[in-house]
C-alpha positions as CSV (number, residue, x, y, z in Angstrom):
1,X,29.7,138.4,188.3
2,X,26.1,138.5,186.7
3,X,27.2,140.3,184.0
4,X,30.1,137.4,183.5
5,X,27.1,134.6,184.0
6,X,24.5,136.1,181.1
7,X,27.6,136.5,179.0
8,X,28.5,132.8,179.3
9,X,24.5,132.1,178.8
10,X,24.7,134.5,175.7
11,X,27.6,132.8,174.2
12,X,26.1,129.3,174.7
13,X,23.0,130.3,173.1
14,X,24.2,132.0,169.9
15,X,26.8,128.2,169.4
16,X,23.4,126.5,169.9
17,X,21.3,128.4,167.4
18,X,24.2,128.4,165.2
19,X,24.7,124.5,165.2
20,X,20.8,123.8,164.4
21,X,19.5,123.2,160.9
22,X,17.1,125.1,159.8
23,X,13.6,125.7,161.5
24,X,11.2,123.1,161.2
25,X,13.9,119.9,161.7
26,X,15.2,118.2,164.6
27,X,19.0,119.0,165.1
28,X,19.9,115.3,164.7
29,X,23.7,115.3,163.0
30,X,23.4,114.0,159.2
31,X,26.6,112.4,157.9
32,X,27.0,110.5,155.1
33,X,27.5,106.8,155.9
34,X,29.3,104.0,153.5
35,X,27.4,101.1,153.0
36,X,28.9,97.5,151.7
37,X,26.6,96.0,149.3
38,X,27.4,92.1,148.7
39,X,28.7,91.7,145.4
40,X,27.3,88.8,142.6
41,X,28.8,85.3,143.3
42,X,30.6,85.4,140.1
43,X,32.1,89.2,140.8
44,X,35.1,89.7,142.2
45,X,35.2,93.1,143.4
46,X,32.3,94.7,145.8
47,X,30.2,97.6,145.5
48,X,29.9,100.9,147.8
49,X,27.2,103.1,147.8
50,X,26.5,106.2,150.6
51,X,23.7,106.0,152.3
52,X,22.5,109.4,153.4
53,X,19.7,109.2,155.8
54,X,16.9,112.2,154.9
55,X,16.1,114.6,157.8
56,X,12.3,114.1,159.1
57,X,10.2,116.8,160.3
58,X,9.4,117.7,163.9
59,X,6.5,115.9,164.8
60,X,6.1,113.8,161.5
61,X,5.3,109.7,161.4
62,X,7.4,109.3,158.1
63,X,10.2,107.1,158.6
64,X,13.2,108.0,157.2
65,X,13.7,107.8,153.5
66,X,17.5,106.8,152.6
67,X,19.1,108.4,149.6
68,X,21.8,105.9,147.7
69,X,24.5,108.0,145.7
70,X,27.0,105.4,144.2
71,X,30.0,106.0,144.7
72,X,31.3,103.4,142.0
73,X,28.8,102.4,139.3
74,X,27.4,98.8,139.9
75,X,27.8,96.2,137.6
76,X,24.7,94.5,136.8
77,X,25.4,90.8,136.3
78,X,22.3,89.4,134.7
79,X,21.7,85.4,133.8
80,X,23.1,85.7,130.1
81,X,25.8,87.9,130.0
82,X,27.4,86.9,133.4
83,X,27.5,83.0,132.6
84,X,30.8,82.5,131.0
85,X,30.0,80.5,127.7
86,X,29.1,76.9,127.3
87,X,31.8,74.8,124.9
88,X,30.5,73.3,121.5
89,X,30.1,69.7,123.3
90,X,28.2,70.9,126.3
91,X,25.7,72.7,124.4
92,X,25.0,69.9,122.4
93,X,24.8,67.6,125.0
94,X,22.1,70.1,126.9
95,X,20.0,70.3,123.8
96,X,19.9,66.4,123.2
97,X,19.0,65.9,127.1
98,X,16.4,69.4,127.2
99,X,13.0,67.9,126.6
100,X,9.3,69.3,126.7
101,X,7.7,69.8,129.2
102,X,4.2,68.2,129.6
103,X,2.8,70.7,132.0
104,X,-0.2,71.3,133.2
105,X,-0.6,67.5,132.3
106,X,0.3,65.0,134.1
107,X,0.2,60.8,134.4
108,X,-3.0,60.7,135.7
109,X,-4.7,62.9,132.7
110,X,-5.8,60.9,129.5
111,X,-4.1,63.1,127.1
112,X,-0.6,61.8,128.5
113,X,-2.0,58.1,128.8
114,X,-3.3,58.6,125.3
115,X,0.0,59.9,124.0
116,X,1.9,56.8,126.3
117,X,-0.5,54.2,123.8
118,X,1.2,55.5,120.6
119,X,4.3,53.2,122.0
120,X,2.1,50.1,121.4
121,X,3.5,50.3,117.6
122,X,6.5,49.2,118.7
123,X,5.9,45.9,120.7
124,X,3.6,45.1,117.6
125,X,5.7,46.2,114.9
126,X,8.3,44.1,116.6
127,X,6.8,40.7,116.5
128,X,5.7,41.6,112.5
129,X,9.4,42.0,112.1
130,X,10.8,39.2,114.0
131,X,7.9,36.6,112.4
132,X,9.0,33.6,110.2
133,X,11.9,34.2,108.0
134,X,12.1,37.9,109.7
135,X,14.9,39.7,111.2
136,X,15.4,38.6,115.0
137,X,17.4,41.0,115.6
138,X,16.0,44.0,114.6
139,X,12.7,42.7,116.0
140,X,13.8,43.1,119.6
141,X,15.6,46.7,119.0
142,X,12.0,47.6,118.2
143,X,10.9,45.9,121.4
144,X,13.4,47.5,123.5
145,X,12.9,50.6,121.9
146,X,9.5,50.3,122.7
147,X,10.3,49.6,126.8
148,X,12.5,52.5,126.5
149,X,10.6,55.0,124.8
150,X,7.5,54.2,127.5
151,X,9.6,54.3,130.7
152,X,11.2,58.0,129.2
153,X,8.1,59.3,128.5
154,X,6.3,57.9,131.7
155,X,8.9,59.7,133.4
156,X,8.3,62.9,131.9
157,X,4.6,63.2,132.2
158,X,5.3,62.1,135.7
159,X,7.9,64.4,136.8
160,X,7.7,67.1,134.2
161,X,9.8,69.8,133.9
162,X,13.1,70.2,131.2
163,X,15.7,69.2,132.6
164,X,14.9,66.6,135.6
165,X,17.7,64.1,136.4
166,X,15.1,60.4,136.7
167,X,14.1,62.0,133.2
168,X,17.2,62.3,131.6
169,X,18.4,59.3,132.7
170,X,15.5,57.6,131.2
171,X,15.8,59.7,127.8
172,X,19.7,58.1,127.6
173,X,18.3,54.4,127.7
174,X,15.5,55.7,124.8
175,X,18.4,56.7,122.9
176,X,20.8,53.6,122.9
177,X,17.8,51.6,122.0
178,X,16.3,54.5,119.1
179,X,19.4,54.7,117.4
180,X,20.8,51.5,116.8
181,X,16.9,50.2,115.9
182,X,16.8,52.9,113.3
183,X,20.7,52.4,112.0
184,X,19.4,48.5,112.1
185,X,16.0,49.5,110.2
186,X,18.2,51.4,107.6
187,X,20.7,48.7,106.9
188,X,17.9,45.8,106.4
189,X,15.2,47.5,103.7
190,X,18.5,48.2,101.5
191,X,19.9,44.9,101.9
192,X,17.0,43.2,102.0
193,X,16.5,43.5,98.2
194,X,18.3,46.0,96.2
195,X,16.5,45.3,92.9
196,X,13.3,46.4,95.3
197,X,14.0,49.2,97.5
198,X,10.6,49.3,100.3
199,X,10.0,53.0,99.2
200,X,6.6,53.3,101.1
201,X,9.0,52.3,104.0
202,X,11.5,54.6,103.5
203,X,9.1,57.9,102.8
204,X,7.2,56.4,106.1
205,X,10.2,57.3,108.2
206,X,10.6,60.6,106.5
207,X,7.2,61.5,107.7
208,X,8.5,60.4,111.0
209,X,11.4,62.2,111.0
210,X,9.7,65.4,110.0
211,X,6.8,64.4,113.0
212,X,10.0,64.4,115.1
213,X,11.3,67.6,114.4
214,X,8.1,69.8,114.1
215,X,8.2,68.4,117.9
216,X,10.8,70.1,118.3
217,X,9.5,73.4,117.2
218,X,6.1,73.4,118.6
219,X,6.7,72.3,121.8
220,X,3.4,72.8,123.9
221,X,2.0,69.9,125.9
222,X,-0.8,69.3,123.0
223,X,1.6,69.8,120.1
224,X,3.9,67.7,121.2
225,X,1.8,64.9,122.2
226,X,0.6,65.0,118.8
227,X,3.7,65.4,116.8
228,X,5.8,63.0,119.1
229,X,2.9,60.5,119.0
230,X,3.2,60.9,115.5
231,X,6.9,59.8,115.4
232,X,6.2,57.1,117.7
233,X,3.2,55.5,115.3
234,X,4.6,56.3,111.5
235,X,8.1,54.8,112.5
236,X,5.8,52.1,113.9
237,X,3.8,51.7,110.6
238,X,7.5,52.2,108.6
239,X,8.5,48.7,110.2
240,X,5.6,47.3,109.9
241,X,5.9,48.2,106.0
242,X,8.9,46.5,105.9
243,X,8.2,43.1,107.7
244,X,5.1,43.3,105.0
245,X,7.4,44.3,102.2
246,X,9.7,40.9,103.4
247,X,7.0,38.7,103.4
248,X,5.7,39.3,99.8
249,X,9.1,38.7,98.8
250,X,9.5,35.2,100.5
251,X,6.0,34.7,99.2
Protein backbone atom coordinates (compact mmCIF):
# COMPACT_ATOMS: atom_id res chain seq x y z
CA UNK A 1 0.00 0.00 0.00
CA UNK A 2 2.90 2.42 0.78
CA UNK A 3 4.80 1.30 -1.90
CA UNK A 4 1.50 1.96 -4.31
CA UNK A 5 1.18 5.66 -2.49
CA UNK A 6 5.08 6.93 -3.17
CA UNK A 7 4.61 5.45 -6.62
CA UNK A 8 1.52 7.62 -7.27
CA UNK A 9 3.61 10.61 -5.45
CA UNK A 10 6.61 9.68 -7.81
CA UNK A 11 4.64 9.75 -10.89
CA UNK A 12 3.01 13.04 -10.02
CA UNK A 13 6.22 14.58 -9.44
CA UNK A 14 8.22 13.58 -12.49
CA UNK A 15 4.58 15.13 -14.84
CA UNK A 16 5.12 18.24 -12.68
CA UNK A 17 8.85 18.77 -13.31
CA UNK A 18 8.20 17.75 -16.75
CA UNK A 19 5.42 20.36 -17.45
CA UNK A 20 7.68 23.43 -15.96
CA UNK A 21 9.75 25.76 -18.12
CA UNK A 22 12.93 26.00 -17.35
CA UNK A 23 14.49 27.12 -13.97
CA UNK A 24 14.35 30.52 -13.10
CA UNK A 25 10.46 31.22 -14.63
CA UNK A 26 7.22 30.85 -13.23
CA UNK A 27 5.25 27.86 -14.89
CA UNK A 28 2.56 30.30 -16.14
CA UNK A 29 1.17 28.59 -19.74
CA UNK A 30 2.43 30.91 -22.74
CA UNK A 31 0.13 30.66 -25.85
CA UNK A 32 0.17 32.69 -28.58
CA UNK A 33 -2.95 34.96 -28.70
CA UNK A 34 -4.55 36.80 -31.94
CA UNK A 35 -5.10 40.24 -31.55
CA UNK A 36 -7.62 42.44 -33.95
CA UNK A 37 -6.05 45.64 -34.70
CA UNK A 38 -8.76 48.28 -36.08
CA UNK A 39 -8.14 48.89 -39.64
CA UNK A 40 -7.82 52.76 -41.43
CA UNK A 41 -11.30 54.29 -42.09
CA UNK A 42 -10.65 54.10 -45.66
CA UNK A 43 -9.35 50.21 -45.56
CA UNK A 44 -11.49 47.66 -46.05
CA UNK A 45 -9.95 44.63 -44.72
CA UNK A 46 -8.48 44.43 -40.94
CA UNK A 47 -5.22 43.50 -39.73
CA UNK A 48 -4.10 40.48 -37.27
CA UNK A 49 -1.10 40.47 -35.46
CA UNK A 50 -0.15 37.59 -32.44
CA UNK A 51 0.54 38.88 -29.51
CA UNK A 52 2.86 36.69 -27.45
CA UNK A 53 3.19 37.68 -23.96
CA UNK A 54 7.19 37.38 -22.71
CA UNK A 55 7.72 35.07 -19.66
CA UNK A 56 8.94 37.26 -16.45
CA UNK A 57 11.31 36.08 -13.97
CA UNK A 58 10.50 34.85 -10.49
CA UNK A 59 10.60 37.65 -8.32
CA UNK A 60 11.14 40.38 -11.05
CA UNK A 61 9.02 44.02 -11.10
CA UNK A 62 9.19 44.15 -15.04
CA UNK A 63 5.89 43.97 -16.42
CA UNK A 64 5.44 42.01 -19.25
CA UNK A 65 6.83 42.93 -22.53
CA UNK A 66 4.49 41.83 -25.55
CA UNK A 67 6.04 40.56 -28.73
CA UNK A 68 3.89 41.47 -32.07
CA UNK A 69 4.68 38.87 -35.04
CA UNK A 70 2.29 39.89 -37.99
CA UNK A 71 0.77 37.54 -39.26
CA UNK A 72 -0.36 39.52 -42.47
CA UNK A 73 1.73 42.59 -43.36
CA UNK A 74 -0.02 45.90 -42.53
CA UNK A 75 -0.79 48.35 -44.87
CA UNK A 76 0.29 51.70 -43.97
CA UNK A 77 -2.25 54.18 -45.19
CA UNK A 78 -0.53 57.55 -44.88
CA UNK A 79 -2.32 61.19 -45.64
CA UNK A 80 -1.14 61.36 -49.44
CA UNK A 81 -1.27 58.11 -50.82
CA UNK A 82 -4.50 56.92 -49.15
CA UNK A 83 -6.63 60.08 -50.26
CA UNK A 84 -8.07 59.01 -53.53
CA UNK A 85 -7.23 61.95 -55.95
CA UNK A 86 -8.86 65.27 -56.16
CA UNK A 87 -10.54 66.06 -59.85
CA UNK A 88 -9.07 69.04 -62.09
CA UNK A 89 -12.03 71.39 -60.79
CA UNK A 90 -11.72 70.65 -57.13
CA UNK A 91 -8.17 71.39 -57.03
CA UNK A 92 -8.54 74.53 -58.61
CA UNK A 93 -11.21 75.49 -56.65
CA UNK A 94 -9.00 74.63 -53.31
CA UNK A 95 -6.13 76.69 -54.55
CA UNK A 96 -8.26 79.89 -55.44
CA UNK A 97 -10.07 79.58 -51.78
CA UNK A 98 -6.36 78.37 -49.81
CA UNK A 99 -5.06 81.69 -48.53
CA UNK A 100 -2.06 82.76 -46.11
CA UNK A 101 -2.03 82.52 -43.19
CA UNK A 102 -1.24 85.62 -41.02
CA UNK A 103 -0.05 83.88 -37.99
CA UNK A 104 1.51 84.76 -35.20
CA UNK A 105 -0.28 88.14 -36.08
CA UNK A 106 -3.38 88.99 -35.48
CA UNK A 107 -6.17 92.10 -35.71
CA UNK A 108 -5.03 93.68 -32.79
CA UNK A 109 -1.09 93.87 -33.93
CA UNK A 110 -0.20 97.01 -36.16
CA UNK A 111 1.45 95.07 -38.82
CA UNK A 112 -2.10 93.63 -39.83
CA UNK A 113 -3.85 97.11 -39.26
CA UNK A 114 -0.97 98.55 -41.25
CA UNK A 115 -1.40 96.03 -44.09
CA UNK A 116 -5.71 96.60 -43.66
CA UNK A 117 -4.73 100.70 -44.59
CA UNK A 118 -3.24 99.73 -47.99
CA UNK A 119 -7.20 99.27 -48.97
CA UNK A 120 -7.70 103.04 -48.53
CA UNK A 121 -6.43 103.22 -52.44
CA UNK A 122 -9.41 102.02 -53.33
CA UNK A 123 -12.19 104.26 -51.74
CA UNK A 124 -9.81 107.08 -53.08
CA UNK A 125 -9.05 105.87 -56.32
CA UNK A 126 -12.65 105.42 -56.65
CA UNK A 127 -13.93 108.93 -56.28
CA UNK A 128 -10.71 110.05 -58.74
CA UNK A 129 -12.45 107.69 -61.16
CA UNK A 130 -16.00 108.52 -60.80
CA UNK A 131 -15.16 112.57 -60.74
CA UNK A 132 -16.67 114.91 -63.41
CA UNK A 133 -16.83 113.43 -66.87
CA UNK A 134 -15.43 110.04 -65.14
CA UNK A 135 -16.67 106.59 -65.32
CA UNK A 136 -19.53 105.91 -62.65
CA UNK A 137 -19.46 102.81 -63.03
CA UNK A 138 -16.16 101.63 -62.70
CA UNK A 139 -15.87 104.12 -59.90
CA UNK A 140 -17.99 102.03 -57.56
CA UNK A 141 -16.40 98.53 -58.60
CA UNK A 142 -13.33 100.14 -57.07
CA UNK A 143 -15.43 101.08 -54.03
CA UNK A 144 -16.90 97.81 -53.56
CA UNK A 145 -13.79 96.26 -54.23
CA UNK A 146 -12.43 98.21 -51.66
CA UNK A 147 -15.43 96.99 -48.94
CA UNK A 148 -14.69 93.60 -50.07
CA UNK A 149 -11.04 93.37 -50.12
CA UNK A 150 -11.16 94.99 -46.23
CA UNK A 151 -13.92 92.69 -44.80
CA UNK A 152 -11.65 89.44 -46.52
CA UNK A 153 -8.71 90.43 -45.15
CA UNK A 154 -10.19 91.52 -41.71
CA UNK A 155 -11.37 88.20 -41.54
CA UNK A 156 -8.20 86.57 -42.13
CA UNK A 157 -6.04 88.44 -39.65
CA UNK A 158 -8.89 87.74 -37.42
CA UNK A 159 -9.50 84.17 -37.74
CA UNK A 160 -6.33 83.07 -39.39
CA UNK A 161 -5.61 79.91 -40.55
CA UNK A 162 -5.85 78.47 -44.61
CA UNK A 163 -8.75 77.28 -45.06
CA UNK A 164 -11.45 78.89 -42.49
CA UNK A 165 -15.05 78.83 -43.75
CA UNK A 166 -16.15 83.00 -42.44
CA UNK A 167 -12.76 83.49 -44.51
CA UNK A 168 -13.52 81.97 -47.54
CA UNK A 169 -16.69 83.20 -47.68
CA UNK A 170 -15.47 86.63 -47.37
CA UNK A 171 -12.55 85.85 -50.13
CA UNK A 172 -15.77 84.91 -52.68
CA UNK A 173 -17.37 88.50 -52.22
CA UNK A 174 -13.47 89.96 -52.85
CA UNK A 175 -13.54 88.14 -55.95
CA UNK A 176 -16.95 89.05 -57.68
CA UNK A 177 -16.07 92.63 -56.85
CA UNK A 178 -11.87 92.13 -58.04
CA UNK A 179 -12.65 90.70 -61.14
CA UNK A 180 -15.22 92.52 -62.81
CA UNK A 181 -13.35 96.01 -61.52
CA UNK A 182 -10.24 94.84 -63.26
CA UNK A 183 -12.21 93.36 -66.55
CA UNK A 184 -13.99 97.07 -66.20
CA UNK A 185 -10.42 98.83 -65.60
CA UNK A 186 -9.21 96.94 -68.77
CA UNK A 187 -11.98 97.69 -71.15
CA UNK A 188 -12.04 101.61 -70.24
CA UNK A 189 -8.05 102.73 -70.67
CA UNK A 190 -8.37 101.03 -74.30
CA UNK A 191 -11.54 102.55 -75.14
CA UNK A 192 -10.96 105.49 -73.54
CA UNK A 193 -8.56 106.70 -76.36
CA UNK A 194 -7.04 104.39 -78.68
CA UNK A 195 -4.77 106.98 -80.48
CA UNK A 196 -3.42 107.23 -76.51
CA UNK A 197 -3.15 104.05 -74.82
CA UNK A 198 -2.51 105.17 -70.62
CA UNK A 199 0.78 103.06 -70.71
CA UNK A 200 1.99 104.21 -67.18
CA UNK A 201 -1.48 102.69 -66.29
CA UNK A 202 -1.24 99.61 -67.92
CA UNK A 203 2.67 98.80 -66.74
CA UNK A 204 1.16 99.99 -63.13
CA UNK A 205 -1.03 96.88 -63.08
CA UNK A 206 1.71 94.71 -64.32
CA UNK A 207 3.63 95.62 -61.20
CA UNK A 208 0.56 94.70 -59.43
CA UNK A 209 0.06 91.66 -60.85
CA UNK A 210 3.56 90.55 -60.33
CA UNK A 211 3.07 92.03 -56.36
CA UNK A 212 0.22 89.54 -56.56
CA UNK A 213 1.85 86.61 -57.53
CA UNK A 214 5.26 86.89 -55.59
CA UNK A 215 2.42 86.71 -52.71
CA UNK A 216 1.81 83.87 -53.73
CA UNK A 217 5.21 82.43 -53.50
CA UNK A 218 6.48 84.01 -50.41
CA UNK A 219 3.86 83.48 -48.26
CA UNK A 220 5.01 84.33 -44.64
CA UNK A 221 2.92 86.76 -42.57
CA UNK A 222 5.62 89.74 -43.36
CA UNK A 223 6.01 88.88 -46.99
CA UNK A 224 2.79 88.74 -47.74
CA UNK A 225 1.64 91.79 -46.04
CA UNK A 226 4.15 93.41 -48.08
CA UNK A 227 3.62 91.91 -51.42
CA UNK A 228 -0.27 91.81 -51.06
CA UNK A 229 -0.16 95.45 -49.69
CA UNK A 230 1.63 96.06 -52.69
CA UNK A 231 -1.11 94.78 -55.00
CA UNK A 232 -3.66 96.48 -53.07
CA UNK A 233 -1.75 100.14 -53.51
CA UNK A 234 -0.08 99.93 -57.28
CA UNK A 235 -3.66 98.69 -58.63
CA UNK A 236 -4.72 101.74 -56.51
CA UNK A 237 -2.20 104.13 -58.11
CA UNK A 238 -2.98 102.27 -61.74
CA UNK A 239 -6.63 103.82 -61.44
CA UNK A 240 -5.73 106.66 -60.17
CA UNK A 241 -3.39 106.96 -63.37
CA UNK A 242 -6.12 106.47 -65.41
CA UNK A 243 -8.78 108.97 -63.94
CA UNK A 244 -5.56 111.44 -64.28
CA UNK A 245 -4.80 110.22 -67.78
CA UNK A 246 -8.96 111.04 -68.57
CA UNK A 247 -8.87 114.30 -67.25
CA UNK A 248 -5.87 115.63 -69.33
CA UNK A 249 -7.75 114.45 -72.19
CA UNK A 250 -11.11 116.38 -71.41
CA UNK A 251 -8.74 119.15 -70.52
Amino acid sequence: MVTTRMHNMLWVTCMLVAATPAVGFSPTPNPPILRRVDPVPILARPTYTCVRPSLRRLGSRRRDTQVLCPLQPARRATHASARAPMPPGEVCLDALFTYADPRPYTLDSWESRAFLLTNVGYFAAGVLVGGPGGNVPLASLLELAGVFSTWYHCEQCSRGGTRERAVQRAMAFDYLAAIPTLAGGLLYSIDLAPEHIPWRALSLMVLAFAALAAGWVWDRPHQYFVLHGLWHVLGAIAAAELARFHAQLLG
